[in-house]
C-alpha positions as CSV (number, residue, x, y, z in Angstrom):
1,X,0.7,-32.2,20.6
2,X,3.7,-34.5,19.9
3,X,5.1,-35.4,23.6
4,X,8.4,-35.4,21.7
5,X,7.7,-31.9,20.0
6,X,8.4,-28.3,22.0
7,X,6.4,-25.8,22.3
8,X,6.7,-23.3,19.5
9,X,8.3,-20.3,20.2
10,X,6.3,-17.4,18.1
11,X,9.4,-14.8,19.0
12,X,8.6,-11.2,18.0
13,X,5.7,-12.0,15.5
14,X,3.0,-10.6,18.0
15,X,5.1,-7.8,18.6
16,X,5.2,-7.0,15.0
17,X,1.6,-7.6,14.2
18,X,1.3,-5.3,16.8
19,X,3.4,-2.7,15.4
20,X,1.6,-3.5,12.1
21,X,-1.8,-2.9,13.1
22,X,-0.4,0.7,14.7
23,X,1.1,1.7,11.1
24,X,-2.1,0.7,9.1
25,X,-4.0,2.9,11.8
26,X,-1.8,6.0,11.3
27,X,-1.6,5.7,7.2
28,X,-5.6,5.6,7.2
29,X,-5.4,8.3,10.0
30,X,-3.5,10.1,7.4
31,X,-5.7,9.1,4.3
32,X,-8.5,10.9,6.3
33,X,-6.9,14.0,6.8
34,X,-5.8,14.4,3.3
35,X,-9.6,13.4,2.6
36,X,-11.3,15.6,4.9
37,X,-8.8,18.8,3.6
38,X,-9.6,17.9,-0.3
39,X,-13.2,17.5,0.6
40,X,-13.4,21.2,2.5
41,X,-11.0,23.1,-0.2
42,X,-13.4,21.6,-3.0
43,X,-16.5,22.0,-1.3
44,X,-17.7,18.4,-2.1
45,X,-19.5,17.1,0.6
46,X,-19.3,13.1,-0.6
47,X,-16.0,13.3,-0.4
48,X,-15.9,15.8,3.5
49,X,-18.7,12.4,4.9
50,X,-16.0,10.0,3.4
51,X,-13.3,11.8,5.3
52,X,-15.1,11.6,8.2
53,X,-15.8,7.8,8.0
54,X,-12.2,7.2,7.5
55,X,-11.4,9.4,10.3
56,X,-13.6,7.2,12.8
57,X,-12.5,4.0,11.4
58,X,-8.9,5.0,11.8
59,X,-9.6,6.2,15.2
60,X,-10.7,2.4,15.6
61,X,-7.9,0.8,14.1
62,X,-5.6,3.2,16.3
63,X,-7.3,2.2,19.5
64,X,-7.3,-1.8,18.6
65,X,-4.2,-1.9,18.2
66,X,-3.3,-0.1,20.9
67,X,-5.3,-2.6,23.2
68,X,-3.4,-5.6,21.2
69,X,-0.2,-4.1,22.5
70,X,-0.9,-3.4,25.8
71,X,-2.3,-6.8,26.2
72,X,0.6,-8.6,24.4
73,X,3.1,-6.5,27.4
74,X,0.9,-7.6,30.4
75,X,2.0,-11.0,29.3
76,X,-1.2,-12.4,28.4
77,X,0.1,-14.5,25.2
78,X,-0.5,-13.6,21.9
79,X,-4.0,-13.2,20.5
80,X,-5.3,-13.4,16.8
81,X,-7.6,-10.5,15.8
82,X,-11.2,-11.8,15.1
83,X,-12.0,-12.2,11.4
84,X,-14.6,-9.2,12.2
85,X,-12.0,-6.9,12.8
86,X,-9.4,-8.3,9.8
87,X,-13.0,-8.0,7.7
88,X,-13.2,-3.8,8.6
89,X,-10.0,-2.9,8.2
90,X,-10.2,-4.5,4.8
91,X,-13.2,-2.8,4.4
92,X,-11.8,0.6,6.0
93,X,-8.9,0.0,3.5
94,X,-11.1,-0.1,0.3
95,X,-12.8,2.9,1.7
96,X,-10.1,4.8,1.8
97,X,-8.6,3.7,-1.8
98,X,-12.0,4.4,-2.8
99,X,-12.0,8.1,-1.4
100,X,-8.3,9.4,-2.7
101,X,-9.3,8.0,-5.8
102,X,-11.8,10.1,-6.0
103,X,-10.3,12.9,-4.8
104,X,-7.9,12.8,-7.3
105,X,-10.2,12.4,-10.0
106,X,-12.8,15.1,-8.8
107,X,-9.3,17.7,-8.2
């Protein structure tokens, strides 16, 4: 570091990536609920294990981020998620596209 420079100041940025990581959580939470109700009205099972999967992955997603927060307010400093858990929610995320859009094809 420059001995001239000061330290950067990342403000509320954690906090919000925080927040961010809550609100992708709940919207997939959602996505699997809508899935899993589609699945049971039409009787499709693909779409019922789909649910499921997006159902446990959001449970995931919901419970990372609500270690990210609680670790940001003990004062421990920011942290950057690992690129394994950036690579499944992607992942989770492209499930669950894939999954409405087949419900709304197969409805």
């Amino acid at each position: 570091m420059n001995p001239g420079a000061q330290a950067r100041d990342p403000g509320l940025q954690p906090e919000r990536t925080a927040l961010a990581w809550s609100r992708t959580g709940l919207a997939m939470l959602v996505n699997a609920l809508l899935a899993l109700r589609t699945g049971w009205t039409s009787h499709q099972a693909p779409i019922t294990v789909l649910g499921f999967v997006l159902l446990l992955a959001s449970g995931a997603i919901i419970f990372y981020a609500a270690w990210r927060r609680r670790h940001l307010l003990r004062g421990q400093g920011p942290i950057a998620p690992s690129a394994h858990a950036i690579a499944a929610v992607a992942a989770a995320t492209l499930l669950a596209c894939a999954v409405e859009l087949a419900s709304v094809i197969s409805g």
